[in-house]
C-alpha positions in Angstrom: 100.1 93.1 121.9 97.9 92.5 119.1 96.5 89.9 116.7 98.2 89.8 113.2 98.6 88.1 110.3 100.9 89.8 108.0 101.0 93.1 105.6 96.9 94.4 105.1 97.9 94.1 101.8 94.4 95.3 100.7 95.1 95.3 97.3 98.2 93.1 97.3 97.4 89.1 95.1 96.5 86.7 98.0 98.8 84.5 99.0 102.5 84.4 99.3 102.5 80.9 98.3 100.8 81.7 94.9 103.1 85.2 94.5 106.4 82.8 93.9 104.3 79.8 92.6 103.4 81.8 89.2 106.6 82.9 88.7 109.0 79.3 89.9 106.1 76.8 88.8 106.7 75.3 85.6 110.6 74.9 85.7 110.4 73.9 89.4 108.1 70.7 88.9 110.6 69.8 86.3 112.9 68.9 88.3 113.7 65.2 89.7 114.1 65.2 93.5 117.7 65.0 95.0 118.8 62.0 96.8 118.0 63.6 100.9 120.7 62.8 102.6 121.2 61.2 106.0 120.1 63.7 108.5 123.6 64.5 110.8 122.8 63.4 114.3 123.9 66.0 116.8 127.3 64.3 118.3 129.0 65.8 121.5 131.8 68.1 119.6 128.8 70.7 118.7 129.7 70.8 114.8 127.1 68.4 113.7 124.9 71.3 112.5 127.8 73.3 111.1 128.6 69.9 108.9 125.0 70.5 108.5 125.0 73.3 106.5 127.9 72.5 104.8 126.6 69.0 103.5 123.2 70.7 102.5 124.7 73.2 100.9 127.2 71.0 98.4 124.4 68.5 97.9 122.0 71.4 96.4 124.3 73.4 94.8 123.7 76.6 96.8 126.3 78.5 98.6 127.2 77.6 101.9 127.3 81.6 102.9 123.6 81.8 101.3 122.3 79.1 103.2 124.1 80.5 106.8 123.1 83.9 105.7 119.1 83.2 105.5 119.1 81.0 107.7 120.9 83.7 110.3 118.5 86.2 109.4 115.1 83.6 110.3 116.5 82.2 113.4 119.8 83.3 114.6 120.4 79.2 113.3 118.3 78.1 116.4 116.2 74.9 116.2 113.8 76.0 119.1 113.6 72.2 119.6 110.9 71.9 116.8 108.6 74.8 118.2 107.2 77.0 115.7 107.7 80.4 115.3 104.9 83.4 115.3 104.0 82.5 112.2 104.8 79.0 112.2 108.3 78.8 111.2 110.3 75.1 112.0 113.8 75.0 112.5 116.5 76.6 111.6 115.5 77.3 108.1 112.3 78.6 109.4 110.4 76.2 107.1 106.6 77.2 107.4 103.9 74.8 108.1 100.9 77.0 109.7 98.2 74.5 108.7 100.2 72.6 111.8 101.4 75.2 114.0 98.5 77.6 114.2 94.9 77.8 115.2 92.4 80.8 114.8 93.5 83.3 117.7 91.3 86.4 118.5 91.9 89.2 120.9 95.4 90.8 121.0 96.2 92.8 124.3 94.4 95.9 124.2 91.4 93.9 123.2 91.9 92.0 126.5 91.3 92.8 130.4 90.3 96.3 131.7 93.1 98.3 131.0 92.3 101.4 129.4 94.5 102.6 126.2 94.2 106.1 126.9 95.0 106.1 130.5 93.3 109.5 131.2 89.8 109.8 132.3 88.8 113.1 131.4 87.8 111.9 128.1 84.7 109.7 127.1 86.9 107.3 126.1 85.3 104.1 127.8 85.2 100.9 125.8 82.4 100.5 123.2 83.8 96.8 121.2 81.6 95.3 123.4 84.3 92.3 124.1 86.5 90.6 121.3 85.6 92.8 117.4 85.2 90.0 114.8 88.0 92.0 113.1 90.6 90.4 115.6 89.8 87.1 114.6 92.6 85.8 112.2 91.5 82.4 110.2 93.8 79.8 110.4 93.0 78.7 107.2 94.1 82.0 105.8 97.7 82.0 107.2 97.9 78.2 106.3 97.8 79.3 102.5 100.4 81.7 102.8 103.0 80.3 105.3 103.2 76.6 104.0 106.6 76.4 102.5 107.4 72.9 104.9 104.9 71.1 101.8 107.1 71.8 99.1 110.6 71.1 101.0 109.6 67.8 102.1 108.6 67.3 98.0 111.7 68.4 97.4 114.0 66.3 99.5 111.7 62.9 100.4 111.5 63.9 103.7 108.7 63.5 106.4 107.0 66.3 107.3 107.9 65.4 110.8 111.3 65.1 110.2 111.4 69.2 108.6 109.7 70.2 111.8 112.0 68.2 114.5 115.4 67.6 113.2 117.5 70.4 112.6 119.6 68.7 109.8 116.6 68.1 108.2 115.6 71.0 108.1 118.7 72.7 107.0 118.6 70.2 104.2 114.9 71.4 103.0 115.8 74.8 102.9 118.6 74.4 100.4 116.5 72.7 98.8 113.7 75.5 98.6 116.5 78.0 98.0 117.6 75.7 94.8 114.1 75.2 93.6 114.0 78.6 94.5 117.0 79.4 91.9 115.9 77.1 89.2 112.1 78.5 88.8 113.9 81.5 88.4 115.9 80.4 85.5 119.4 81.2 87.3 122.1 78.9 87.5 122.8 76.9 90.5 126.3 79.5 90.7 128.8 79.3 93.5 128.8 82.6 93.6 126.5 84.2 97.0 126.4 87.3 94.8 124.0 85.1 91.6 121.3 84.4 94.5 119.8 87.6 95.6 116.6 86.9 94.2 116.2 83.4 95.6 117.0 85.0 98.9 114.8 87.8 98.1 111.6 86.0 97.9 112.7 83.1 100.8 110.5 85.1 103.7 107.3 85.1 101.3 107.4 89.1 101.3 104.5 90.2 99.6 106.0 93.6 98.0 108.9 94.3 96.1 110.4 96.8 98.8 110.2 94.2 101.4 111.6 91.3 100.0 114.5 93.6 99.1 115.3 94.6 102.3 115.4 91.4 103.7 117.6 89.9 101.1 119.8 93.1 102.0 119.6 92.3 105.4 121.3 88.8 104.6 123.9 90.0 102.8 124.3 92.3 105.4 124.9 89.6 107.5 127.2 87.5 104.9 129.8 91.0 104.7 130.0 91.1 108.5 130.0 87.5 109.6 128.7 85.5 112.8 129.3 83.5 114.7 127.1 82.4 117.8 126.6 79.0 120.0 122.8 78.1 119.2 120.0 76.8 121.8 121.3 73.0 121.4 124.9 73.8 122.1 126.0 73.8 117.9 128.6 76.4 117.4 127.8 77.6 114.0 130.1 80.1 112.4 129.7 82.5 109.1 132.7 83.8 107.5 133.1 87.5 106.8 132.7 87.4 102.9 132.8 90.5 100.6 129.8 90.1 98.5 128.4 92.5 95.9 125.0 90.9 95.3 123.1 91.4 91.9 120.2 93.3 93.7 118.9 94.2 89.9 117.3 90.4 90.1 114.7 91.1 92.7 112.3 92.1 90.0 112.3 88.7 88.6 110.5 88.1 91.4 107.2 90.0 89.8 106.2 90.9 93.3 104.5 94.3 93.4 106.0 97.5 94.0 104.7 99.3 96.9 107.4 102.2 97.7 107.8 103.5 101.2 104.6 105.7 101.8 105.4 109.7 101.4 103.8 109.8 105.0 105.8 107.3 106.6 108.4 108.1 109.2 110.7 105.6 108.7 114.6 105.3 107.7 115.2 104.2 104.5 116.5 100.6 105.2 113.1 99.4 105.7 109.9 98.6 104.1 107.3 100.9 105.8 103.4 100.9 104.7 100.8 103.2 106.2 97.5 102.2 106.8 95.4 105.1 108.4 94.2 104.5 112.6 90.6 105.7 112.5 89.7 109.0 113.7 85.9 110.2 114.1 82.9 110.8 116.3 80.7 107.5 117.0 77.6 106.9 119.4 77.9 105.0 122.0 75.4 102.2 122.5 74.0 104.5 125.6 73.3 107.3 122.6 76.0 109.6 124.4 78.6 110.6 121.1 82.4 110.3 121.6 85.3 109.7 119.3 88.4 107.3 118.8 90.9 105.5 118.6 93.4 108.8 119.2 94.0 112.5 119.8 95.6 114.9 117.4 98.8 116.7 118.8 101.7 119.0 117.3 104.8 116.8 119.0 107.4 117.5 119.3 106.4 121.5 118.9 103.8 121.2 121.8 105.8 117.9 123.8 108.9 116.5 123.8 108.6 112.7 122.8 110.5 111.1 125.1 109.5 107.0 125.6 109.5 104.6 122.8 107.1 102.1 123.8 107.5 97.8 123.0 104.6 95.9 122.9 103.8 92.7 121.4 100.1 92.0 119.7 99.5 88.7 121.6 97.7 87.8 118.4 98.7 88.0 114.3 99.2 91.0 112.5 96.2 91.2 109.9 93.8 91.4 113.2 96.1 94.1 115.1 95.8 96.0 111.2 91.9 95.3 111.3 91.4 97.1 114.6 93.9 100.1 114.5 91.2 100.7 111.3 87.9 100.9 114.4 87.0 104.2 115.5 85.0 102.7 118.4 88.1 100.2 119.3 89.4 102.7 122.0 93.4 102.1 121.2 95.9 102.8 118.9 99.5 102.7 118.0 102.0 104.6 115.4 103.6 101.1 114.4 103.0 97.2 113.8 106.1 95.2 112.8 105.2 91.8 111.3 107.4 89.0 112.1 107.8 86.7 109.1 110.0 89.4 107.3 110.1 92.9 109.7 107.7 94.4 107.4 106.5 97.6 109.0 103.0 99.8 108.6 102.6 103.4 110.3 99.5 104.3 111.4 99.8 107.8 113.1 101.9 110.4 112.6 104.5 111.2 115.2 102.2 114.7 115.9 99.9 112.7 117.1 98.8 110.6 120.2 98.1 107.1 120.2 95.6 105.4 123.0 98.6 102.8 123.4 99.9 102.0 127.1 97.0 102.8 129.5 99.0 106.4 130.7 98.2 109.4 129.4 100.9 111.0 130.5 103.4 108.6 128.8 100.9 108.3 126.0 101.5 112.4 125.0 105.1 111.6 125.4 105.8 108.5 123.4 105.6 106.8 120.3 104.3 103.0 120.5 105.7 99.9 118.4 103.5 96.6 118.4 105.0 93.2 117.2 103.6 90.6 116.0 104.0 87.7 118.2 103.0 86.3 121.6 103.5 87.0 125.7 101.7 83.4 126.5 103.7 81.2 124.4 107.1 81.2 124.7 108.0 78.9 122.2 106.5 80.8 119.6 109.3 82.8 118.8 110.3 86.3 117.2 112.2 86.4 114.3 115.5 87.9 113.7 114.2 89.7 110.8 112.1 91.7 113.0 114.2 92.3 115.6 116.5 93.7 113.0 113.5 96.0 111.5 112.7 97.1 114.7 116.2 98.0 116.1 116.3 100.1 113.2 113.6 101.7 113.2 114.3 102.6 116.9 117.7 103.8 116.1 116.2 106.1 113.8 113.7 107.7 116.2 116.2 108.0 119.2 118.0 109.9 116.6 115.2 112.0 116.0 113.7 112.9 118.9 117.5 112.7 121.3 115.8 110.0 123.2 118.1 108.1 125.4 118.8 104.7 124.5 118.5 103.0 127.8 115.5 101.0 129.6 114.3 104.1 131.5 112.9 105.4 128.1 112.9 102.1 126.0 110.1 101.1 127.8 108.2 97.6 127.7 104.7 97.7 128.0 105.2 96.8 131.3 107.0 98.9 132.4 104.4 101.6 132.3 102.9 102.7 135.6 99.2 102.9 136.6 97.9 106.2 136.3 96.5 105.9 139.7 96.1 103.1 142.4 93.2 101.7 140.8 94.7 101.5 137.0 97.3 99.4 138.6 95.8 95.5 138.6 94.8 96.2 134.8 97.9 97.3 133.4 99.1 95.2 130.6 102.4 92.9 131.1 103.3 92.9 127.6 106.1 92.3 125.5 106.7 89.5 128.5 109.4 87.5 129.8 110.8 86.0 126.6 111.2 89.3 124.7 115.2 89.3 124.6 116.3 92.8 125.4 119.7 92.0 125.4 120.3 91.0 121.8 117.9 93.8 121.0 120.4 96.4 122.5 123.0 94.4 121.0 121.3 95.3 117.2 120.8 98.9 118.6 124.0 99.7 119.3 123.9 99.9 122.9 124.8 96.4 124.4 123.8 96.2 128.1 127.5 95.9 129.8 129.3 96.1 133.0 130.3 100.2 133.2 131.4 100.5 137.0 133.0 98.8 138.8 132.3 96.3 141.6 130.5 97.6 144.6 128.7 100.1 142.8 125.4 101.0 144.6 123.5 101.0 141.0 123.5 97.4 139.1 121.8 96.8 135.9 119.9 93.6 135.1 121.7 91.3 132.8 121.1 87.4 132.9 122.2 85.6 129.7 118.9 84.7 127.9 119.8 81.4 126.3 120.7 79.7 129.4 118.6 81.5 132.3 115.3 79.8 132.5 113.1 80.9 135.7 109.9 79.0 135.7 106.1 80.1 134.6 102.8 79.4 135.3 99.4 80.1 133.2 101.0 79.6 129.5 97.9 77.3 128.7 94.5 80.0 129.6 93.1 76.2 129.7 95.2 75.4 133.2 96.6 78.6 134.2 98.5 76.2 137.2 100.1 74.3 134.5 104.1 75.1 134.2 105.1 76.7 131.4 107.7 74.9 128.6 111.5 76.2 129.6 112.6 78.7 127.7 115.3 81.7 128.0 114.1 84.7 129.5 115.1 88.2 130.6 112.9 88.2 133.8 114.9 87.8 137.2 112.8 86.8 140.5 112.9 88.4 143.5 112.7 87.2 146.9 112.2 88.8 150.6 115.3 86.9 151.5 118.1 85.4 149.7 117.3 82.4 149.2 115.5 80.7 147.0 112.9 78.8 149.5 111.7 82.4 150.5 108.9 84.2 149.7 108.4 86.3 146.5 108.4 89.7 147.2 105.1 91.3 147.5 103.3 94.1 145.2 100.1 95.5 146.9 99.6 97.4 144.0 99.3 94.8 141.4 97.0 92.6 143.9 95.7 94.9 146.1 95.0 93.0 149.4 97.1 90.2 150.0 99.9 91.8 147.4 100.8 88.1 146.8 102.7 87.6 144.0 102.9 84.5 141.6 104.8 82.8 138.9 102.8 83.5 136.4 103.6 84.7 133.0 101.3 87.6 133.2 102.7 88.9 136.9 105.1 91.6 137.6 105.0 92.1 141.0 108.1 90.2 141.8 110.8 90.2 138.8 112.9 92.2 136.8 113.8 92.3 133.2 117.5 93.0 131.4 118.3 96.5 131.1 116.7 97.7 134.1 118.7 99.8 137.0 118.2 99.3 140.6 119.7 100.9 143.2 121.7 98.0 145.3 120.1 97.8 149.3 122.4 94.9 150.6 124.3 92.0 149.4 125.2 88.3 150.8 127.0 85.7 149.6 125.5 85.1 145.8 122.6 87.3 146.1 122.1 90.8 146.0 119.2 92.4 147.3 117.5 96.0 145.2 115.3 98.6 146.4 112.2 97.5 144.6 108.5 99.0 145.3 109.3 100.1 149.1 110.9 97.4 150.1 114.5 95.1 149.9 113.6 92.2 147.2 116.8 89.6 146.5 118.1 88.4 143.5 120.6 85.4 143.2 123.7 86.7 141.0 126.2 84.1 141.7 129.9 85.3 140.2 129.5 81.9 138.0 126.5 82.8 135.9 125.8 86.8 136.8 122.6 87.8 136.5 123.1 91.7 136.8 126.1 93.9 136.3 127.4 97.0 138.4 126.8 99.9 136.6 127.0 103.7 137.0 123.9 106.5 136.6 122.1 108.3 139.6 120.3 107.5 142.5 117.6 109.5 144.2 117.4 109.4 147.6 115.1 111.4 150.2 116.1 114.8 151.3 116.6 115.5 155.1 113.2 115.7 157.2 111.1 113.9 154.4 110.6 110.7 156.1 108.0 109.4 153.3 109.1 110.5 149.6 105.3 110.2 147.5 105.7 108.0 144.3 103.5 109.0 141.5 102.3 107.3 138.1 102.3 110.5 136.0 104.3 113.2 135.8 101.4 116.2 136.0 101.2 119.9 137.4 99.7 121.1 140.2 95.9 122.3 140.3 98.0 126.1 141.1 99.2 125.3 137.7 96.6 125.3 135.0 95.2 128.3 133.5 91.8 129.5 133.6 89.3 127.3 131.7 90.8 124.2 131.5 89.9 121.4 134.1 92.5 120.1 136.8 93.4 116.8 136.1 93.3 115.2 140.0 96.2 112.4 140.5 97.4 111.1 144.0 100.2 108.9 144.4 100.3 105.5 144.4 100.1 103.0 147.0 103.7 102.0 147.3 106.5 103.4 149.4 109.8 105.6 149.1 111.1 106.1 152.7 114.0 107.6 153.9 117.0 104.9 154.0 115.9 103.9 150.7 117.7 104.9 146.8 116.5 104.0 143.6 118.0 104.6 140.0 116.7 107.7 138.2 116.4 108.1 135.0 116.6 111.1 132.0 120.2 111.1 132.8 119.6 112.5 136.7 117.9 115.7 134.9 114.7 116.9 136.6 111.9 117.3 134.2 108.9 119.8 134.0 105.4 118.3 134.6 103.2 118.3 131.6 99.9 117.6 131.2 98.0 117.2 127.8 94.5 118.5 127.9 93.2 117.1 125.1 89.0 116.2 126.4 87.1 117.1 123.1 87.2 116.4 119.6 88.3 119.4 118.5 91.8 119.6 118.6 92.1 123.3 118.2 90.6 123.2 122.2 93.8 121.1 123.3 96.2 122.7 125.6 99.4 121.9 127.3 99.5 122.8 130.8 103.2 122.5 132.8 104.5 122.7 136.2 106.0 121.3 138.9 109.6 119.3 138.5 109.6 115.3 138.9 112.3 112.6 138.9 112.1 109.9 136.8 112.5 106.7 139.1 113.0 102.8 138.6 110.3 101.9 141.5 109.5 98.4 140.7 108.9 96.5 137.2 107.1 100.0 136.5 108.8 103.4 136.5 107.2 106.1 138.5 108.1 109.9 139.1 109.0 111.8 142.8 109.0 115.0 143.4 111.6 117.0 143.1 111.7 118.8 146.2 111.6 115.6 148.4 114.4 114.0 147.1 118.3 115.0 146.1 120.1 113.2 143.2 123.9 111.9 143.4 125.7 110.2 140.9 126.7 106.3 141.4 129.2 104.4 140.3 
């Protein structure tokens, strides 16, 4: 998580509003607002909002596969019941209106809590911010001016502002409308073919470089060619022909955006838009006079590691603050990527060689690369868009492709899924990208949809609810009234109980609250729930419920046949070899002290405080391939002193929420399903 805004654009004119206004202005004004026509009240047949689109389209003149495909591409044609997006996006035309929606927000996750970035404490590397930098602070006043575009629709069409936000009609009828004004201030005809509009499409997100804007517009047409066809959050079924469109991409420089070209350094594929904004690097005093340096270490991955994790977070926050603070050499965190969400914009700021100070493990840290969206764990009606869902799926296909990662949920890790370097790192570990990040249309854009591959009775099952409709209750939204419930929403977490039933207990995690390991509902805890894509290894069933081997102990799920909420599926399962009665479970994967060479320090690690006994199984990951303990010692600020130490062979294991790593020699490894 972290706080953003939109593209640093340092040198970039100010505001997106003003970018299209100098260039639409003069013949836009010109023109005499439309009759608005009767918003379509939703009736029980679930067209109305197809008719919708339809009606809006003929009345402005735009195509009806324009209108479907932008609006696709925004919000998947979800209304969100009039909550606004990240950036303050209404409806299904995403119509912004952040002088409403949005209020200054500071902070963004790693500027939050205790948890430390680099997860490894044999480097000074202890925080210095002294609480919340000024530089996460976002002003509302400065998103207002460039996410307003709800003003000009209700100009346009004589509709309340109200009305825009609420009524999906509505809004579908403003955004033809800004798509037609759009057109006009352009000085293209109003044509019926989709193919005459790619540079009213181009500039419809508010991109603020050329390279941008174009790949969103491609990204719609994208979406036009292949069709959709989906049943939104209200119960609409909306539907998008497959049309054969050859768009006149040569218009996007009517737009007289800027032209800001992929950066030479950027490690990106070359369907997206991707800045690069250095992470600071440099020595610093400490406030105690002691010197240090931040925000990362430099590396030679893959040549000296293997990168194996791709990391998800979200900023909690807007992206010009997360920008602002990867730029702080004394802000102890860091991250190769931030992915804005008003168009998937993306900004490198470490090379791949390189480790980022990114999810509070070191040893996943030397191993990973991290991604940070804009958006927010807390609020779930503040949604992500499609357009950077899309951006990021492909900028993770590329890297899997790079590195031969495996495209499952035992290396596309969440935040959260990260494990404690030790006992005590477990309470402070972040819980980040949340229960309201939707892996399963994620996968779905990367390829990889999260299905049923075994059949029933498989001792493995992979967690699958359907996010629309599965809707498990929250706590501590509001920071305000943390015993408040949160607004329903879809989510990918599943609860867990000690029994199946849902009057029992959640289960317990004594390593999240050490003591009384009670767990909550709140957004922020772990300790009892699972997200989609994860593997268990199954420990009983009854009836509708279906009970995993979670964190030591059996923890039920209800998966009625009626509305499944995890699939069998095949992969391995580690269980623990004759005579080892306790397997240990560890956070890291590191040698022993036998291990290191002379000169460079042990790094101590014990195993956490959770159980593995015999009798129990859990899902292993790495494709049931052992892997070689590695540890990066990397304790000065002189990189030409780092060394990699290996030794001893691990497991990867899906323990709780959190992965973790067993020896090898205490357990054996079968394959399931």
């Amino acid at each position: 998580m972290h706080p953003l805004t939109h593209l640093p654009r340092p040198q970039l004119p100010r505001t997106r509003r003003a970018r299209l206004a100098g260039a639409l202005a003069a013949a836009a004004l010109a023109v005499p607002l439309l009759p608005a026509a009767q918003p379509v009240v939703a009736d029980d047949d679930g067209t109305a909002l197809q008719r919708a689109f339809a009606a809006a389209a003929e009345r402005h003149h735009v195509p009806q596969e324009v209108l479907l495909g932008v609006s696709y591409l925004q919000t998947r044609w979800d209304g969100h019941d009039g909550a606004p997006s990240v950036v303050g996006g209404y409806g299904p035309m995403h119509l912004t209106d952040a002088d409403t929606a949005l209020a200054a927000t500071t902070g963004g996750h790693h500027a939050e809590g205790a948890e430390d970035p680099r997860g490894d404490h044999d480097g000074e590397v202890s925080s210095d911010q002294g609480g919340t930098p000024a530089e996460a602070t976002v002003d509302a006043a400065e998103l207002a001016a460039d996410y307003q575009s709800l003003d000009r629709a209700a100009e346009l069409t004589g509709l309340a502002a109200e009305e825009l936000r609420t009524d999906d009609a509505a809004n579908v009828e403003g955004g033809a409308a800004l798509l037609a004004d759009a057109q006009r201030g352009l000085g293209l005809p109003l044509s019926a073919d989709p193919a005459d509009w790619y540079a009213a499409v181009a500039g419809y997100a508010g991109s603020d470089t050329l390279e941008t804007a174009r790949v969103f517009a491609d990204d719609v047409y994208a979406v036009i060619g292949e069709g959709a066809a989906r049943t939104t959050d209200s119960g609409q079924q909306v539907r998008l022909a497959a049309t054969a469109v050859a768009p006149r991409t040569e218009q996007a420089g009517m737009l007289g955006l800027p032209s800001q070209p992929s950066d030479p350094r950027a490690q990106c594929p070359p369907t997206v838009s991707c800045a690069w904004i250095d992470a600071a690097y440099g020595e610093y005093t400490r406030p105690n006079g002691t010197v240090t340096y931040g925000n990362h270490d430099k590396g030679n991955r893959p040549a000296s590691q293997k990168i194996k994790y791709l990391v998800i977070h979200n900023m909690e926050g807007y992206y010009q603050g997360s920008i602002n603070l990867v730029q702080r050499r004394d802000y102890n965190a860091s991250w190769q990527y931030s992915l804005r969400a008003s168009d998937g914009a993306i900004t490198q700021h470490l090379p791949h060689k390189d480790v980022a100070w990114q999810a509070g493990n070191w040893y996943i840290n030397a191993t990973s690369i991290g991604l940070e969206h804009e958006g927010f764990l807390r609020a779930p009606d503040t949604w992500y868009t499609e357009a950077q869902y899309r951006t990021s799926a492909r900028l993770v296909r590329y890297l899997v492709k790079l590195y031969d990662i495996p495209l499952d949920r035992h290396h596309i890790l969440g935040h959260y899924n990260v494990p404690g370097v030790g006992t005590a790192n477990i309470p402070n570990m972040h819980t980040d990208p949340g229960p309201f990040w939707d892996w399963d249309h994620y996968f779905q854009l990367l390829g990889r949809p999260i299905e049923q591959d075994a059949g029933v009775g498989s001792p493995l099952v992979t967690i699958r609810p359907d996010y629309d409709t599965h809707m498990p209750s929250f706590t501590a939204c509001d920071p305000a009234n943390t015993a408040a419930e949160c607004p329903a929403h879809g989510s990918e977490a599943v609860r867990l109980h000690t029994a199946p039933s849902t009057d029992a207990p959640l289960v317990k995690d004594f390593g999240t609250h050490p003591g009384s390991g009670t767990s909550t509902r709140s957004i922020y805890d772990i300790g009892s729930r699972v997200s989609t894509g994860q593997q268990y290894a199954v420990a009983d069933r009854s009836g509708e419920w279906t009970a995993i081997w979670y964190n030591g102990v059996k923890a039920w799920f209800h998966n009625p046949a009626s509305k499944k909420t995890a699939v069998p599926s095949r992969g391995w399962i580690a269980t623990a070899k004759p005579g080892v009665a306790r397997v240990d479970v560890y956070g890291v994967a590191y040698p022993l002290a036998s291990d290191y060479p002379p000169g460079v320090a042990v790094r101590a690690f014990a195993p956490l405080p959770y159980t593995f006994l015999a009798g129990q199984s859990y899902a292993v990951g790495g494709e049931g391939k052992p892997i070689t303990g590695e540890y990066y010692s990397a304790v000065t600020f002189d990189p030409s002193k780092h060394v990699v130490v290996r030794g001893q062979t691990y497991y990867q294991i899906q323990l709780g929420h959190r992965i973790a790593f067993v020896r090898a020699d205490q357990v054996d490894v079968v394959s399931a399903g």
